[in-house]
C-alpha positions in Angstrom: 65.6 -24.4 -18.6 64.3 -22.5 -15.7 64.0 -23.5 -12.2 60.8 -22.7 -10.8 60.2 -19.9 -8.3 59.8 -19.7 -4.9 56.6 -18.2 -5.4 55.2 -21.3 -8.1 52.3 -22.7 -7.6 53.0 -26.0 -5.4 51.6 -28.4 -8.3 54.5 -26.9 -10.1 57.2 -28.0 -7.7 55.6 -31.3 -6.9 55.5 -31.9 -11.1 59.2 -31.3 -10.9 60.5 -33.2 -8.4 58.1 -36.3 -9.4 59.6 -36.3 -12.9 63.1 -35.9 -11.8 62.5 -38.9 -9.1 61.0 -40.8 -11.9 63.8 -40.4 -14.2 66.6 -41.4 -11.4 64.3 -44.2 -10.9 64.7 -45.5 -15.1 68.3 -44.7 -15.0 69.1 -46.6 -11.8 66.6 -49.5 -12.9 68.9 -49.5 -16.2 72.8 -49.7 -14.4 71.6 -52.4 -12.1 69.6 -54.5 -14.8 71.6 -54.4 -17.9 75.0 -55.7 -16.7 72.8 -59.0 -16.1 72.6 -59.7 -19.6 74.9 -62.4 -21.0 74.3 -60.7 -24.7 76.9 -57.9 -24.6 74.7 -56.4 -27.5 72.1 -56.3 -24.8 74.6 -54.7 -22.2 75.2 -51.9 -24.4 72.1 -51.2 -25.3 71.0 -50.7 -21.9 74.5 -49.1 -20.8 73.3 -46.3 -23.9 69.9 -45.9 -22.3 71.2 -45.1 -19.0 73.5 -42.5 -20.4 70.7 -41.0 -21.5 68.1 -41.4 -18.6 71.5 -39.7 -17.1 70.6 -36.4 -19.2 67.3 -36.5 -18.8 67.6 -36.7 -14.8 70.1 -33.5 -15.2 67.5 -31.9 -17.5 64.4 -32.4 -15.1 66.4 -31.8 -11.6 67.4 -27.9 -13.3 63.8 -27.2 -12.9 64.5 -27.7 -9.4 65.5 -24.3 -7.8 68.9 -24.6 -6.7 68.1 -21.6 -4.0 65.7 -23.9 -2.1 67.4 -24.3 1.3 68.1 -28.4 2.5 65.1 -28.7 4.9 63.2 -26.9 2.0 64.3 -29.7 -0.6 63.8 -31.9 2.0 59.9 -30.6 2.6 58.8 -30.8 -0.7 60.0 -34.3 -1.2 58.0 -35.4 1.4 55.0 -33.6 0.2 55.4 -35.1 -3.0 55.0 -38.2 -1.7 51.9 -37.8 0.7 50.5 -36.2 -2.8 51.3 -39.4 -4.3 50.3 -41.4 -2.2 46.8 -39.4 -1.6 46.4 -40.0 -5.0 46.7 -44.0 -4.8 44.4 -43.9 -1.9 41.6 -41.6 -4.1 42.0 -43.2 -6.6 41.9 -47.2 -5.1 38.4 -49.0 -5.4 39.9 -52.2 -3.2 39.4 -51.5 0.7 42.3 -53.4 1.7 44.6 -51.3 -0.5 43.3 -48.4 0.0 43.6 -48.4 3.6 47.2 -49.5 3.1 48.0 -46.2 0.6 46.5 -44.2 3.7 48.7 -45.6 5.9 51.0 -44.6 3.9 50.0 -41.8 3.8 49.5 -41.0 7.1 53.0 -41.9 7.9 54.5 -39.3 4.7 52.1 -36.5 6.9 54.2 -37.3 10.2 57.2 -36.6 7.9 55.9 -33.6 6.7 55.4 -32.0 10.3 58.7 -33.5 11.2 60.4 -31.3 8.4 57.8 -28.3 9.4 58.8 -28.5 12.6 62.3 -28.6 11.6 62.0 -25.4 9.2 60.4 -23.7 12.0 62.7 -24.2 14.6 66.0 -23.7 12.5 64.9 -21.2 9.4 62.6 -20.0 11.8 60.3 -19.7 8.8 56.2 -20.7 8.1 56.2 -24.1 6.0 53.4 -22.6 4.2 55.9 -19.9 2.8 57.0 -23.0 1.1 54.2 -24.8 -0.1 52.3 -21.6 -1.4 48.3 -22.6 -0.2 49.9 -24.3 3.1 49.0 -27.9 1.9 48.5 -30.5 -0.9 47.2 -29.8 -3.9 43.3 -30.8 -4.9 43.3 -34.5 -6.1 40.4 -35.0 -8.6 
């Protein structure tokens, strides 16, 4: 597979790094829950299952490009989540949760200028360079 491009549309590296946090997620979730099982036909199963989540995090995380600098990696997963968590918040009917996503929210955009500022200061570069548009993505 190819890694995306610096120049990819910022949907494109958000898709990427969601799936590949998703998958780390499964596979984890799998090596801490299956050695509960007394069943040791149950214990395999889920040790199999990991294995493969395993591949499937090395598959997703190659779309990942390997020249994006540490504060840049670091940038985008901070993005992501404001973007996901924009989206809870659009998408939440229940005032006392949404206001919760937004705070949430809120507190991934402080560590998005946190990392700007940091990309600034030591790549001496424009965060937008990085995110394409210079912010999140549309949510419908």
């Amino acid at each position: 597979r190819e890694p995306f491009g610096r120049e990819a549309a910022l949907i494109t590296k958000l898709n990427a790094m969601l799936i590949t946090a998703a998958e780390y997620q499964t596979h984890d979730y799998d090596m801490n829950i299956g050695p509960i099982f007394a069943d040791p036909v149950a214990r395999q199963l889920y040790a199999e299952i990991a294995s493969i989540e395993e591949q499937h995090v090395t598959q997703y995380g190659s779309l990942i490009n390997p020249e994006c600098s540490a504060l840049e990696q670091w940038l985008l997963h901070e993005v992501t989540e404001a973007y996901c968590y924009a989206s809870c918040a659009d998408q939440e009917s229940n005032p006392r949760l949404k206001a919760m996503w937004e705070r949430f929210l809120d507190y991934e955009l402080g560590h998005v200028t946190l990392v700007s500022d940091l990309i600034k200061q030591h790549e001496r570069r424009d965060p937008a360079e990085i995110l394409g548009d210079g912010g999140l993505p549309r949510i419908e």
